[in-house]
C-alpha positions in Angstrom: -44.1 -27.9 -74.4 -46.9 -27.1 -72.3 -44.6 -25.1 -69.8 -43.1 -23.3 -72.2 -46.6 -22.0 -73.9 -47.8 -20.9 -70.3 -44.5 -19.1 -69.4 -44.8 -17.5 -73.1 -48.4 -16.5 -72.4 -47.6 -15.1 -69.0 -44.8 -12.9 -70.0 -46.7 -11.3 -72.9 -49.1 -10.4 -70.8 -46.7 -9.2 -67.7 -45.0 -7.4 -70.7 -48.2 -5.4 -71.7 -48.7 -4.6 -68.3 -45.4 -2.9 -68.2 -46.1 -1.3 -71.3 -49.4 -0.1 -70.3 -48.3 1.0 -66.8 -45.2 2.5 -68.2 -47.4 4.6 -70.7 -50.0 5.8 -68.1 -47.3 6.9 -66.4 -46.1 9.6 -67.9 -49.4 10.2 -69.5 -50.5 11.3 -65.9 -48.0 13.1 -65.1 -47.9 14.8 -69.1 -51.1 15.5 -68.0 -51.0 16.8 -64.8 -48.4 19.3 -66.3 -51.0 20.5 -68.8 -53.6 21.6 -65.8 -51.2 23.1 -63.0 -48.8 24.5 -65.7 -47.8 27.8 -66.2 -49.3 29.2 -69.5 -45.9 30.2 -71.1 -45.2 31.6 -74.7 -41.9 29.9 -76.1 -40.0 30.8 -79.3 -38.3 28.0 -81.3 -34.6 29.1 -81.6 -33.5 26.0 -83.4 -34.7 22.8 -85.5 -32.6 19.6 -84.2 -32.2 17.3 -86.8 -31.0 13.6 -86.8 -30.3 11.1 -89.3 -31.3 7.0 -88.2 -32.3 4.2 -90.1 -36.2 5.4 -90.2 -34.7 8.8 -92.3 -34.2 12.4 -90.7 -36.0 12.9 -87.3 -36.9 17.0 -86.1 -37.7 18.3 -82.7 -37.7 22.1 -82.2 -35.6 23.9 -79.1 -37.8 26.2 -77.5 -36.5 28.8 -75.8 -38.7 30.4 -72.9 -39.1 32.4 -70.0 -39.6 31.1 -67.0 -39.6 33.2 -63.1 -37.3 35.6 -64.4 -35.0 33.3 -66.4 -34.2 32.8 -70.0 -34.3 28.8 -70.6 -34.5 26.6 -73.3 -36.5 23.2 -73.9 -36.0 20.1 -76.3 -39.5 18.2 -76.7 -38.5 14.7 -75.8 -40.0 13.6 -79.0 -39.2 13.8 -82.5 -41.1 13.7 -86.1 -40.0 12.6 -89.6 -42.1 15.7 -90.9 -40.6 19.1 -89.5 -43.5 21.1 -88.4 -41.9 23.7 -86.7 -40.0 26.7 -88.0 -37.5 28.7 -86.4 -39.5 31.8 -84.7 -42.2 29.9 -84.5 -44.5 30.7 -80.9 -45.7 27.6 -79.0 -47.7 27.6 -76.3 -46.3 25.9 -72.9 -47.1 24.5 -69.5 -44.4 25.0 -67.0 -45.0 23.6 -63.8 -42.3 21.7 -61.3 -43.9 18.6 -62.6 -42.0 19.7 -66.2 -42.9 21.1 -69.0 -45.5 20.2 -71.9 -46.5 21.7 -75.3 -50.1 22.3 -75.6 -52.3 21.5 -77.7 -52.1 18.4 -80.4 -48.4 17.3 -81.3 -46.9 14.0 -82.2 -46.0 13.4 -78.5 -49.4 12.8 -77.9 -49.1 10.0 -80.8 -46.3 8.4 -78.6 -48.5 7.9 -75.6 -51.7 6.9 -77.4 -49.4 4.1 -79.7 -48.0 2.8 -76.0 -51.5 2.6 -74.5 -52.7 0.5 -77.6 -49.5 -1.8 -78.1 -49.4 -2.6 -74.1 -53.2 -2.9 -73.8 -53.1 -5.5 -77.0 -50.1 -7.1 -75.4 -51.6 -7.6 -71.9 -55.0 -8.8 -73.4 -53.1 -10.7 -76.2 -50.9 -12.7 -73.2 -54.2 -13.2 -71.2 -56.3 -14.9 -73.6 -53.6 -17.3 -74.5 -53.5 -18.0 -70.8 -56.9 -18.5 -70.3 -56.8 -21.0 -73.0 -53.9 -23.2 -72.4 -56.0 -23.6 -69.0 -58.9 -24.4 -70.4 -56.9 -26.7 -72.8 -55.2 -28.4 -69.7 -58.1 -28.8 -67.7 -59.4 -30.4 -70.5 -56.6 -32.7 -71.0 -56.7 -33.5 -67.6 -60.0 -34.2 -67.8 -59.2 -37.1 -70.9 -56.3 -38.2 -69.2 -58.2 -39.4 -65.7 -61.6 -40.3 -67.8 -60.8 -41.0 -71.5 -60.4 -44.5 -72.7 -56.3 -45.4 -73.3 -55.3 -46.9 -76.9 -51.5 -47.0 -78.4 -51.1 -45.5 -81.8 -47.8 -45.2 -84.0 -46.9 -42.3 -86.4 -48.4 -43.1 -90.4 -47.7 -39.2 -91.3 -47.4 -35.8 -90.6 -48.7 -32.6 -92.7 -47.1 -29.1 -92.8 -49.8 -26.1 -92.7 -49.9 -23.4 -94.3 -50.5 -21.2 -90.7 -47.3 -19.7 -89.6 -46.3 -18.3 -86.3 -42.5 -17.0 -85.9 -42.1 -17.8 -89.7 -42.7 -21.4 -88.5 -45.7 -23.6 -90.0 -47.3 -26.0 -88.0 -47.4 -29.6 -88.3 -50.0 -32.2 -88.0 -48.9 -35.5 -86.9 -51.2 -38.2 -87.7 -51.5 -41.3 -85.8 -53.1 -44.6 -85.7 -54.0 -47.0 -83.2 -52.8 -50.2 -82.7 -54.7 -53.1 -83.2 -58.5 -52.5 -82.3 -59.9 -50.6 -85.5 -56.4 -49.2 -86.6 -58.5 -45.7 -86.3 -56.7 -42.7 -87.0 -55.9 -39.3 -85.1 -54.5 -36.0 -85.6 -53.4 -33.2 -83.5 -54.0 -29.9 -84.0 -51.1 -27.7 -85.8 -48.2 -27.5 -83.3 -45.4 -25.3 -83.8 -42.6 -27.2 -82.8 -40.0 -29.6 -85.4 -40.6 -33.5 -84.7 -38.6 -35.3 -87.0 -39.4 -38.6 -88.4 -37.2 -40.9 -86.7 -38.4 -39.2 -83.5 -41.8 -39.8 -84.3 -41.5 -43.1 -85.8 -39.5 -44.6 -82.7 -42.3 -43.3 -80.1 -45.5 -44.9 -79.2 -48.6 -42.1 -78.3 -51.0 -42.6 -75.6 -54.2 -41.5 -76.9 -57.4 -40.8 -74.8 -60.8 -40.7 -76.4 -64.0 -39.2 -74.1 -65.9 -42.2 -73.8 -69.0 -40.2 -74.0 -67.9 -38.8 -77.6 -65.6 -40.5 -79.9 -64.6 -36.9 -82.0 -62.8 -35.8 -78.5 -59.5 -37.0 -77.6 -56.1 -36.0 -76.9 -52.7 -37.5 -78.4 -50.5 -36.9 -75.5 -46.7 -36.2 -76.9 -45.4 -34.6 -74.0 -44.7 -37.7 -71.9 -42.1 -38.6 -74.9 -39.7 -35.8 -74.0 -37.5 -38.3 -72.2 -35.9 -41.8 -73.9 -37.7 -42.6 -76.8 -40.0 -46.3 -76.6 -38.9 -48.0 -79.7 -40.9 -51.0 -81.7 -41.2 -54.2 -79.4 -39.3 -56.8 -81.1 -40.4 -59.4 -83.3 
């Protein structure tokens, strides 16, 4: 379980990386074409239009004149509002870098929404990294220090927190013998079922220095389950 949270953690934040990089990217070089481009005065000839499952998407073809040539450019963007009409002038950048639309258009949008979504991605994936390690130094702390009792599953309680349309559980267990005290993880997002649960003893380890911190340690059960000692 513990794997699989720290592999989740890292891609999320390799993936906003990618994002992010991705995004820069062509921001640079979108914007690179704005300052060495050719100031260029385009016509739009046409209005491309496309039906998908968000409605009808528009992009203008611009036609232009570039070194002596007639040519023709398609933004590589589109907009469910058509905000261009045909004869319309827009201003241009031509450069051998490409070509860019000055001024504020929806394109812009596109690299400004990938910036966001990568940099919330990234940060997202890293603070769930940085946590799981404090989390398992923490455990590992308990686990060398923390005093050992043996508990058995009395009940466990469904919360209303969801992640992935999943609500967490809390597993409740209590110790054997000693002062039958109980303990409760923390909402865990992963389907025990009862028989599972009811045919596993749980190593739990309490700080000795403070009571209110322990840790019930289900991990070491993903193997053949320890059922009741006989009577």
């Amino acid at each position: 379980m513990t794997t699989r949270i720290k592999k989740t953690a890292l891609f999320t934040f390799f993936f906003g990386l990618l994002v992010l990089g991705v995004t820069g990217y062509f921001g640079f070089r979108y914007w690179q074409t704005l300052e060495a481009g050719e100031p260029t005065i385009g016509t739009v000839s046409r209005i491309i239009s496309r039906q998908d499952e968000d409605g009808t998407q528009y992009k203008p073809e611009i036609s232009y004149r570039y070194q002596g040539e007639d040519l023709t450019y398609v933004p590589g963007f589109s907009s469910s509002i058509n905000t261009y009409r045909i004869g319309d002038q827009v201003e241009l950048r031509v450069s051998d870098l490409g070509i860019a639309i000055a001024g504020f258009h929806q394109g812009l949008l596109g690299f400004a929404f990938g910036g966001v979504f990568g940099f919330i991605f990234a940060l997202t994936g890293l603070m769930w990294f940085l946590r799981h390690m404090r989390r398992y130094d923490e455990v590992t702390r308990l686990k060398h220090f923390g005093r050992r009792v043996t508990a058995r599953f009395v009940r466990k309680d469904t919360t209303s927190y969801k992640i992935n349309n999943q609500h967490g559980t809390v597993i409740y267990v209590q110790e054997e013998g000693g002062e039958g005290r109980m303990f409760e993880t923390k909402p865990i997002f992963s389907d025990f079922s009862i028989k599972w649960l009811e045919e596993h003893a749980f190593d739990v380890y309490v700080d000795p220095s403070n009571d209110e911190d322990y840790y019930i340690d289900l991990d070491k059960h993903f193997g053949e389950p320890e059922p009741h000692p006989s009577v």
